[in-house]
Kinemage of the C-alpha trace (Angstrom):
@kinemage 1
@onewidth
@group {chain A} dominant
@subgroup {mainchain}
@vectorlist {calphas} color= white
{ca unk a 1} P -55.700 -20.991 -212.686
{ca unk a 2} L -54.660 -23.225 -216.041
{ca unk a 3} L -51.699 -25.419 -215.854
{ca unk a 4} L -49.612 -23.210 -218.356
{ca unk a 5} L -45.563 -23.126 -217.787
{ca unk a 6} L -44.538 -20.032 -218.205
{ca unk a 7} L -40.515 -19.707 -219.321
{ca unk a 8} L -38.187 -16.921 -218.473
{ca unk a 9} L -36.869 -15.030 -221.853
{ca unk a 10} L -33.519 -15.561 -220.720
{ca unk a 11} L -33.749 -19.304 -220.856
{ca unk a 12} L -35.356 -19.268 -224.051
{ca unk a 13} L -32.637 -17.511 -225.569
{ca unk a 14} L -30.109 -19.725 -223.691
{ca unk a 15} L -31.681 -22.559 -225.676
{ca unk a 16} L -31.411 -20.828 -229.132
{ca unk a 17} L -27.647 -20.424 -228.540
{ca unk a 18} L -26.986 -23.911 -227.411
{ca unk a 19} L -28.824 -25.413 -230.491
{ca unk a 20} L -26.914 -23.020 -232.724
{ca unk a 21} L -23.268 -23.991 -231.148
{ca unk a 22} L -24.375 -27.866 -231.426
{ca unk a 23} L -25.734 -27.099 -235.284
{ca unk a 24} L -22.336 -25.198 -235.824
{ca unk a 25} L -20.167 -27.345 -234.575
{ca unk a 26} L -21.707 -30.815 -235.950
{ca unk a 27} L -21.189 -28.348 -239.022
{ca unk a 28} L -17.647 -28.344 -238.630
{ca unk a 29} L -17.113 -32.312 -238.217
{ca unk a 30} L -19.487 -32.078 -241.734
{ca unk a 31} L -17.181 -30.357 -243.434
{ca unk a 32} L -14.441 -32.723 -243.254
{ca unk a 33} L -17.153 -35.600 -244.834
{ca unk a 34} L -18.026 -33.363 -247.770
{ca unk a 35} L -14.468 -32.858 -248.630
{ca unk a 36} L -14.352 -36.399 -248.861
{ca unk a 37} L -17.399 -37.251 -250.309
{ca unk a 38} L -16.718 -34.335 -253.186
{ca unk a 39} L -13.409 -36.033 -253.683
{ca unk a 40} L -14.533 -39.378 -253.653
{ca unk a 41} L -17.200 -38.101 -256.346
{ca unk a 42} L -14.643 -35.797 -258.699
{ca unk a 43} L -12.497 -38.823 -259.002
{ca unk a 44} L -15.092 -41.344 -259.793
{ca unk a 45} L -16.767 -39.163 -262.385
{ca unk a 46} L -13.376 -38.058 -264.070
{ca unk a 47} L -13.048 -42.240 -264.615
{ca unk a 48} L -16.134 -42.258 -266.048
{ca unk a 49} L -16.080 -39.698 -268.267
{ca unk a 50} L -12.641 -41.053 -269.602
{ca unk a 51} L -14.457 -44.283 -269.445
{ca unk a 52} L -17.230 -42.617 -272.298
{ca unk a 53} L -14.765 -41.254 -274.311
{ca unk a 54} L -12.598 -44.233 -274.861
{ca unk a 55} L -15.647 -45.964 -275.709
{ca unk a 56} L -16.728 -43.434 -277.950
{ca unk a 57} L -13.578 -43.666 -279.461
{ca unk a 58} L -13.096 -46.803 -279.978
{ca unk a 59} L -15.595 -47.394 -282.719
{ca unk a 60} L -17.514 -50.670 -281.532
{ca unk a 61} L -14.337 -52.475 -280.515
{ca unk a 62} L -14.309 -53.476 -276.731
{ca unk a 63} L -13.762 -51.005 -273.852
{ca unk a 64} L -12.943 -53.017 -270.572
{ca unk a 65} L -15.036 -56.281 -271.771
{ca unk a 66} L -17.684 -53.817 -272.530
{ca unk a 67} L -18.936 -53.314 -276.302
{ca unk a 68} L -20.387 -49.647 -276.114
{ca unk a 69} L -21.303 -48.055 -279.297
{ca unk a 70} L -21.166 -44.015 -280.254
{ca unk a 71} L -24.880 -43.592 -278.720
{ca unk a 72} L -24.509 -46.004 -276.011
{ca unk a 73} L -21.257 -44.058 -274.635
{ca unk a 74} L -23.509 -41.070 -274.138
{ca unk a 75} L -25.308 -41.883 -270.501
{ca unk a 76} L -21.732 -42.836 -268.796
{ca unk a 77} L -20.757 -39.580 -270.387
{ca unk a 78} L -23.882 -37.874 -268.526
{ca unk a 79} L -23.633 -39.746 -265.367
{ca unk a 80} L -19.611 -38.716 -265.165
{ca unk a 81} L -20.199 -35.333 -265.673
{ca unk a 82} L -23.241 -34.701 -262.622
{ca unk a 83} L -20.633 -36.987 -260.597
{ca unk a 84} L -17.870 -34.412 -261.622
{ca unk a 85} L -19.794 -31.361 -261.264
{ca unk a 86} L -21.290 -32.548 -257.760
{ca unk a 87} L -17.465 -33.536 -256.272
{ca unk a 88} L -16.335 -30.136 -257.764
{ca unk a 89} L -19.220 -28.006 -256.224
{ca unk a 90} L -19.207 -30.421 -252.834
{ca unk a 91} L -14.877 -29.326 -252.358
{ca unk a 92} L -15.488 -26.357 -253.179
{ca unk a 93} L -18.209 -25.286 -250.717
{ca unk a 94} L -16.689 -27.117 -248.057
């Protein structure tokens, strides 16, 4: 005889629908952190971009302490816009 445990179907199944209800519901308390987080995100990236446009703007004269010039205002411009996209996509999924 081998040492194998053999496991009714029905308990198998039982397991499946307990791990599902625990995955669903942690899903739920999820939800309320990506609304959050995509807010968070949306707002910081809407700064940001207002941030590179002022700067852009403002012809080599200083932004917040900051001297940014026409090319330089281009990678907070980037980095605003995936943080804007990401917030918007992270609300709206949630």
């Amino acid at each position: 005889m081998s040492n194998r445990v053999l496991v009714p179907p029905f308990l198998i199944v039982h397991n499946i629908v307990f791990i599902s209800h625990s995955y669903f519901f942690m899903d739920n308390n999820n939800t309320n952190f990506r609304r959050f987080f995509g807010a968070a995100l949306t707002i910081l990236g809407v700064v940001v971009v207002l941030f590179a446009l002022v700067a852009f703007l403002s012809e080599g004269k200083a932004v917040l302490g900051l001297h940014v010039s026409k090319a330089e205002s281009a990678a907070p411009f980037i980095v605003g816009m995936i943080f804007l996209v990401t917030g918007v996509n992270l609300v709206r999924e949630s």
